[in-house]
C-alpha positions in Angstrom: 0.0 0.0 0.0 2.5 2.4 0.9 4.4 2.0 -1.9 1.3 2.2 -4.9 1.2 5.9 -2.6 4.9 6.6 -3.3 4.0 6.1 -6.8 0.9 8.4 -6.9 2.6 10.8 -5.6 5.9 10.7 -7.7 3.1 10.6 -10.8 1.4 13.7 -9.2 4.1 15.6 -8.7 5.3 14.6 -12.0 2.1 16.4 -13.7 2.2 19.8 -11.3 5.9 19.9 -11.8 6.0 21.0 -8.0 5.8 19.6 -4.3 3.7 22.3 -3.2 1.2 21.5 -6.1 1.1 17.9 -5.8 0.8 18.1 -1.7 -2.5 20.7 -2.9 -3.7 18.0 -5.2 -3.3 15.2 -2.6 -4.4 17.1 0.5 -1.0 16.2 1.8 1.4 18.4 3.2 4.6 19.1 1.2 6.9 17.7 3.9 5.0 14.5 3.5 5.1 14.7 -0.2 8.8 15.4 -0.2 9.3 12.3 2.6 7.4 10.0 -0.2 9.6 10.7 -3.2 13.0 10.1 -1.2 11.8 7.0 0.2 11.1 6.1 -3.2 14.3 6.8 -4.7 16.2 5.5 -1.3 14.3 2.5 -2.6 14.8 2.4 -6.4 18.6 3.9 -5.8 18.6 6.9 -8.0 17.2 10.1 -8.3 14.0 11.1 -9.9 13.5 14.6 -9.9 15.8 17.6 -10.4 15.1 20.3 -8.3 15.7 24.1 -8.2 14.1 27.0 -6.1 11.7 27.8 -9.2 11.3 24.1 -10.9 10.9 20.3 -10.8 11.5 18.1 -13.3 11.8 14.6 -14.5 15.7 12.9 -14.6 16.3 10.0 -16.9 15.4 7.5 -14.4 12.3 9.4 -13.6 10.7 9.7 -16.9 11.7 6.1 -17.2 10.0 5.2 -14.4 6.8 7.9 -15.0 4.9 5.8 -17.6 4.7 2.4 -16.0 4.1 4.3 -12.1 0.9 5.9 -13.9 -0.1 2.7 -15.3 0.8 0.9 -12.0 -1.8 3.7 -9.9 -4.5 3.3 -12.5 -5.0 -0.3 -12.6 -4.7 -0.2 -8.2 -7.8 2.6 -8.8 -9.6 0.3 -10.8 -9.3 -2.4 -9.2 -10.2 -0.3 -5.5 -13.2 1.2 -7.4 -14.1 -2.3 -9.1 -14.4 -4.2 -5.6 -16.3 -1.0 -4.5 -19.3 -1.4 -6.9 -20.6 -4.5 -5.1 -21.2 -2.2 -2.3 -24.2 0.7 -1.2 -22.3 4.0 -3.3 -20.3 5.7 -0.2 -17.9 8.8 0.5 -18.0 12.2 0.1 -19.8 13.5 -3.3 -18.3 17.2 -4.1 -20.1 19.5 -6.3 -19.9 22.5 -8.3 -23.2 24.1 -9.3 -23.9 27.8 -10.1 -25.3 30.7 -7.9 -28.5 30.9 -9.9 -29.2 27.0 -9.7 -29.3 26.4 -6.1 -33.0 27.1 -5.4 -33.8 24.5 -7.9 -31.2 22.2 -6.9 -31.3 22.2 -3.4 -35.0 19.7 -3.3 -33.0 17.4 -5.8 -29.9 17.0 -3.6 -31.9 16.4 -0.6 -33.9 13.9 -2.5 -30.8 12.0 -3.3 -29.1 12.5 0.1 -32.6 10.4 1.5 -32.1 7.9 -1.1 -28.1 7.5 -0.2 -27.7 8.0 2.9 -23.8 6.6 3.0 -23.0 9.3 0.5 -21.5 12.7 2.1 -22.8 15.9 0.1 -19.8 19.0 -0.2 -21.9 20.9 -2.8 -20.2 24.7 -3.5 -22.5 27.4 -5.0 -20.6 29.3 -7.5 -20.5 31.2 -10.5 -16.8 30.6 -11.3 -15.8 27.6 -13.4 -13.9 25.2 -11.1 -11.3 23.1 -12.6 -12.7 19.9 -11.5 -9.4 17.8 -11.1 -7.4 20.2 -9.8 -9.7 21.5 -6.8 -10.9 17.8 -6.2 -14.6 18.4 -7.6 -16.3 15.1 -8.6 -18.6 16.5 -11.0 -20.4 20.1 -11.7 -22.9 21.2 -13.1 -22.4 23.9 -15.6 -25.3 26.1 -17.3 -23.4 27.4 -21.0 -22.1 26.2 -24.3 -19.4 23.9 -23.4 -15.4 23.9 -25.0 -13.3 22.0 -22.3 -13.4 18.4 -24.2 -11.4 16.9 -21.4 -14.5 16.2 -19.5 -17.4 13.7 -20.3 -21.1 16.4 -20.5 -24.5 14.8 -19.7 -27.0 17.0 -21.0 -29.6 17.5 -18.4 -32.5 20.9 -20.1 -31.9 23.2 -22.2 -32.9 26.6 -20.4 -35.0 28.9 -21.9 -34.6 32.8 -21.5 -37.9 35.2 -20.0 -37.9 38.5 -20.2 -39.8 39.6 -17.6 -41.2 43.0 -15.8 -43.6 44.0 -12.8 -47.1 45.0 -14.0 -47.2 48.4 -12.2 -44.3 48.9 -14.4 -45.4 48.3 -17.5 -48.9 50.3 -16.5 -46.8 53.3 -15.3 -44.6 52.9 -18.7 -46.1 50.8 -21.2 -45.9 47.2 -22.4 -43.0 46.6 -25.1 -44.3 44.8 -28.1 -41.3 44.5 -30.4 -38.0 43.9 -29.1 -36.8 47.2 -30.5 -39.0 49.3 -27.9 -36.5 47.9 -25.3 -34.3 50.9 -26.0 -37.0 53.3 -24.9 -37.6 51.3 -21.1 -35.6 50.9 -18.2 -33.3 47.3 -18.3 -32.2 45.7 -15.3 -28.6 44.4 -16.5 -26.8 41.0 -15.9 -23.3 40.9 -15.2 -23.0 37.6 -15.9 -23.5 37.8 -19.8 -20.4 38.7 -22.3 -22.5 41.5 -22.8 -25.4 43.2 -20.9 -25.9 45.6 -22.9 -26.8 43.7 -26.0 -30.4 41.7 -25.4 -30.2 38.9 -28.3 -33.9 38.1 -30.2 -34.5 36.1 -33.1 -37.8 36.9 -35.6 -38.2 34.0 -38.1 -34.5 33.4 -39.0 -33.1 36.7 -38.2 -31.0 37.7 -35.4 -32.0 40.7 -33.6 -29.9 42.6 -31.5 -31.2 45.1 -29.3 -29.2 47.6 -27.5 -30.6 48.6 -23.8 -29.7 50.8 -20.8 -30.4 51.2 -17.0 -29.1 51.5 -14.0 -29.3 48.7 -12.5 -26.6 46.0 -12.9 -26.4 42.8 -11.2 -24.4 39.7 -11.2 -26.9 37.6 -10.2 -30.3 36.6 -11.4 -32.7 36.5 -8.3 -31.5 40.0 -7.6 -32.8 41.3 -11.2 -36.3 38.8 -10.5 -36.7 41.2 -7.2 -35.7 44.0 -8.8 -38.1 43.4 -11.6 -41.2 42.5 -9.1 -40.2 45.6 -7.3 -40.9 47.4 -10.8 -37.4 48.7 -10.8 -37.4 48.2 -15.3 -37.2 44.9 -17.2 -35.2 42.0 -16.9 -33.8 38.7 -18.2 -33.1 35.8 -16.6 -33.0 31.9 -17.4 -36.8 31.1 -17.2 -36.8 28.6 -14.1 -35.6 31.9 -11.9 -38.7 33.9 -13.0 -41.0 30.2 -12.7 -42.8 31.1 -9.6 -43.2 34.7 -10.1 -44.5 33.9 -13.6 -47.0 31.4 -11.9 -48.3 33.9 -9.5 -48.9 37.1 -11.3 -46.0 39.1 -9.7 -43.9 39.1 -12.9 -45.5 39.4 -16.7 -43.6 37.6 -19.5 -42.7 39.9 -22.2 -41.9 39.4 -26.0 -41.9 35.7 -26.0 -42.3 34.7 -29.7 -39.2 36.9 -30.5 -37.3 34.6 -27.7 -34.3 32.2 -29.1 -35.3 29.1 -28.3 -33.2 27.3 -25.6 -30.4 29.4 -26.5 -28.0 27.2 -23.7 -28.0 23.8 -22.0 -27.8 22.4 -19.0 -25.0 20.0 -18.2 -23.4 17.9 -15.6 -19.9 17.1 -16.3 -17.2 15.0 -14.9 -13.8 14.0 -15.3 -13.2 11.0 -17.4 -12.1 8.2 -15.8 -11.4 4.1 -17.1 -14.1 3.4 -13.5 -16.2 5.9 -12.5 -16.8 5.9 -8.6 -19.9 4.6 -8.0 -21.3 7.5 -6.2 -20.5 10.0 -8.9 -22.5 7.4 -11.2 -25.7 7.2 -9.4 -25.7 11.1 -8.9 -25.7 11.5 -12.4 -28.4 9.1 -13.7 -30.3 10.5 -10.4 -30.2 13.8 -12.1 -30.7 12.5 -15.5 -33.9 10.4 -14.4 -35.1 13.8 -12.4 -34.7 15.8 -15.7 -36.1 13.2 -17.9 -39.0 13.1 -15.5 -39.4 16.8 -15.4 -39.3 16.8 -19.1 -42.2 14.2 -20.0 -44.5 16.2 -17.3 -44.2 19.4 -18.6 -44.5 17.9 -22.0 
């Protein structure tokens, strides 16, 4: 055993180029990363690493030795995560969702967390995009048009925009009917799009692109949904923010037939992996199944 962990963390600190890194990666402290490696090459009898004040990098021996370690630690991982399968999914499940999913996420997580209750839930709110394998995130789930290929996507909705306003707004300054009367209403602006300014529409195939004002920015949705209902302007947020407000009156829904439809989707991602750990598995086709389910209702 101790010496498959000699060997993940040579590998690791291989890939970070760095003791400090590795330790990070590990949740180790350097010192202990550092006592590893020279056991290991007390025990192989040569050096593996050159090291400087700025650097670390592979000797001869060490990238000799780097190929066949990584291989060594994979197939140990499999085979841990293999015998693990015949047993009730276990351990601690970390997660990475965004700021502006948690109110719908929360009832699902605490639907699973009753179903499993041997699986630990570290779930992080966020709007920044983690780096799963290097902050130690099992999956996340990410809500935009996805480029980083190094990780397997699940599609679980696509998400719908709403524009949305108060109705003692619009009777105060008049319902928009076209998306180029935006200009002439106040816009409550989100931060979180390349840019707020710009309000995208589509009539037939045609692209419209509408430039609006206001002064109210936010970075987060639920803060333009209340400053909307407080009938602070006109707002745009992913449609399952504005659900309930919709539902109950509070909020109208404005230019809908000039919406794009599903303009981005809804993923959960994870790393790829020859074994995925069983309770990152039945997290994701929990979610899946939810979706699915949600889908076929509302259909």
């Amino acid at each position: 055993m101790d010496r498959i962990e000699e060997l993940r963390v040579f590998v690791t600190v291989a890939d970070m180029r760095g003791f400090a890194q590795a330790g990070r990666r590990l949740s180790i402290s350097p010192a202990q990363v550092s006592k590893l490696i020279a056991h290991l090459e007390d025990r192989l009898n040569c050096r593996l690493f050159n090291r400087t004040t700025r650097d670390v990098s592979l000797t001869d021996e060490g990238r000799a030795l780097q190929a066949r370690a990584r291989m060594l630690v994979e197939e140990y991982d499999l085979l841990e995560r293999s015998a693990q399968e015949t047993a009730k999914p276990r351990g601690v499940l970390k997660l990475s969702a965004p700021i502006s999913f948690g109110q719908q996420l929360g009832p699902i997580l605490l639907d699973f967390a009753n179903l499993y209750p041997d699986v630990a839930l570290d779930v992080s709110f966020t709007d920044r995009i983690v780096n799963l394998v290097e902050e130690g995130f099992d999956a996340a789930v990410r809500i935009s048009s996805l480029a980083d290929s190094s990780l397997i996507a699940r599609k679980l909705a696509n998400i719908q925009g709403a524009t949305i306003a108060a109705p003692q707004y619009l009777a105060k300054r008049g319902t928009p009917r076209v998306p180029d009367d935006l200009p002439n209403h106040e816009a409550i602006l989100d931060l979180n799009t390349a840019d707020p300014y710009t309000w995208i529409f589509g009539a037939g195939s045609r692209r419209l692109e509408v430039r609006v004002s206001g002064r109210l920015r936010f970075g987060n949705p639920y803060v333009s949904l209340a400053a909307a209902r407080a009938g602070f302007g006109i707002a745009r947020v992913p449609d399952f923010v504005a659900e309930n407000d919709l539902k109950n009156g509070e909020l109208v829904r404005l230019l809908e037939r000039y919406e794009l439809k599903a303009p981005v989707t809804m993923y959960i991602v994870y790393p790829h992996a020859r074994h995925l750990a069983s309770k990152v598995r039945v997290f994701v086709d929990f979610l899946i199944e939810r979706y699915t389910r949600t889908k076929k209702k509302n259909g």
